[in-house]
C-alpha positions, -999 to +999 in steps of 0.1 A: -404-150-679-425-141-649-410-119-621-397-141-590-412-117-559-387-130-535-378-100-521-410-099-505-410-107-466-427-139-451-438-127-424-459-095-430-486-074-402-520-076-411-544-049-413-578-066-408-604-040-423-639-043-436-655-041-469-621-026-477-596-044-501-569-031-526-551-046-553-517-043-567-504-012-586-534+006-567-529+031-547-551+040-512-554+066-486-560+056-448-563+069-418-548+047-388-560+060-355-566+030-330-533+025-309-524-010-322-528+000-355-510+031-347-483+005-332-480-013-362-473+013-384-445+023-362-431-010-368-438-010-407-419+024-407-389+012-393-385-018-412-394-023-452-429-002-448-451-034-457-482-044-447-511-068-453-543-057-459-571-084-456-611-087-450-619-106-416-647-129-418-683-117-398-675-126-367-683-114-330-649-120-319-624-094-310-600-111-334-624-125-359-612-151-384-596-138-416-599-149-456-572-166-467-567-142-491-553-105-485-528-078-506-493-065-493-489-031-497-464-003-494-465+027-472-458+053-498-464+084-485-466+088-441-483+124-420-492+125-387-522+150-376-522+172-350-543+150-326-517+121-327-538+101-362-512+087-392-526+095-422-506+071-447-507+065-486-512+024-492-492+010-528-503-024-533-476-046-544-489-084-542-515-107-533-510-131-508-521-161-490-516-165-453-501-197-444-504-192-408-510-168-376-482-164-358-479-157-321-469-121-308-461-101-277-477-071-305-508-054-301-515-063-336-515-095-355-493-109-380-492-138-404-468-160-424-478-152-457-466-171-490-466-146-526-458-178-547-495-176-565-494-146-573-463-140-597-488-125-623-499-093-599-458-081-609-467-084-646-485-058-666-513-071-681-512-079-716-550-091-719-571-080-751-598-058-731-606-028-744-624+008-730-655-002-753-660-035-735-663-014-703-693+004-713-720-019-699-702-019-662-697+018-668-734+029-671-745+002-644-717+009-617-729+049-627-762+040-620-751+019-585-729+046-574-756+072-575-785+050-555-759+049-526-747+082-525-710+079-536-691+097-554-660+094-577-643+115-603-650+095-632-630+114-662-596+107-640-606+073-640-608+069-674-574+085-679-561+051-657-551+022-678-579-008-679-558-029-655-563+003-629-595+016-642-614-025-631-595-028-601-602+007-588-642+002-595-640-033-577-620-012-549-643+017-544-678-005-554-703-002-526-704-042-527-706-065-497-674-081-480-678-113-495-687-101-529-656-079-527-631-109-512-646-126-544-626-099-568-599-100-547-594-139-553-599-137-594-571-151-613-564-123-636-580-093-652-605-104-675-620-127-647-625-098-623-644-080-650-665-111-656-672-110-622-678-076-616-702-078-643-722-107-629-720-087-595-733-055-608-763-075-628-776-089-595-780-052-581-795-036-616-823-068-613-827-058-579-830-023-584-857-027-612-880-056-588-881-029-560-893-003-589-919-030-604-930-036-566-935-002-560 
């Protein structure tokens, strides 16, 4: 029987941040320094320490639109610096889907968000993917991360279960917002490798035209 994730408020603050996205059971390090965001934490703090993380759409605006789509998390771990930043630990907990903006005398925004879609995010995942099916999005992700300059401590990654290891490469990808509000929105695990596959082949055929062009 699938976990009821009840408990979880309907009414969460939203953390709109680009080309940025977690995913539950994941863990992420931020650091809040603009005074609303500042505000908000103070809130979270005092009350159950949840907050939503979501992508806003490109947009001009000072509040730009936002995907329907985001992930609750919990504040795990809170410092502040010297020069007044927070420096917080993120847990994600749950997807969610905002059902509406709601009106506030805040600095920040906040939604009513619904978790009803996403009962399998509280499940461990019990799909037949194995380390060896990896391999291909290893030595192309490898290859990515390189080009652009990043860099991640691959043998702890491989110590993370496969549920961890996919979510935290989608996570930390150098992909664009909408290809990474794309794995956000999969159903389940072995559709966000699917995906992250087909996303990692566009930049490998890439990569080779520019070297053929050359």
């Amino acid at each position: 029987m699938k976990k009821k994730i009840n408990h979880l408020p309907n009414r969460i603050p939203v953390f709109p941040l680009s080309n940025f996205i977690i995913f539950p059971r994941t863990t992420v390090p931020l650091n809040i320094f603009e005074p609303r965001y500042i505000d908000m934490i103070d809130d979270a703090m005092k009350s159950n320490r949840i907050i939503g993380m979501i992508q806003p759409k490109k947009s001009n605006q000072n509040e730009p639109d936002l995907y329907n789509i985001g992930c609750a998390g919990k504040i795990i771990s809170f410092n502040e610096s010297n020069d007044g930043r927070y420096l917080i630990v993120l847990n994600g907990i749950s997807r969610f889907k905002i059902v509406e903006e709601l009106k506030n005398d805040k600095l920040y925004r906040e939604c009513s968000v619904s978790f009803d879609n996403f009962e399998d995010d509280y499940e461990k995942s019990t799909e037949e993917i194995k380390f060896s099916d990896l391999e291909l999005i290893f030595k192309d992700i490898k290859s990515l991360f390189v080009k652009e300059g990043y860099l991640i401590n691959w043998k702890d990654l491989e110590k993370q279960d496969l549920n961890q290891t996919i979510n935290t490469l989608a996570m930390a990808s150098p992909f664009s917002l909408e290809e990474k509000q794309i794995l956000l929105e999969t159903n389940n695990l072995s559709e966000r490798k699917k995906k992250l596959e087909e996303i990692l082949s566009t930049y490998v055929v890439d990569d080779f035209r520019n070297k053929t062009i050359q």
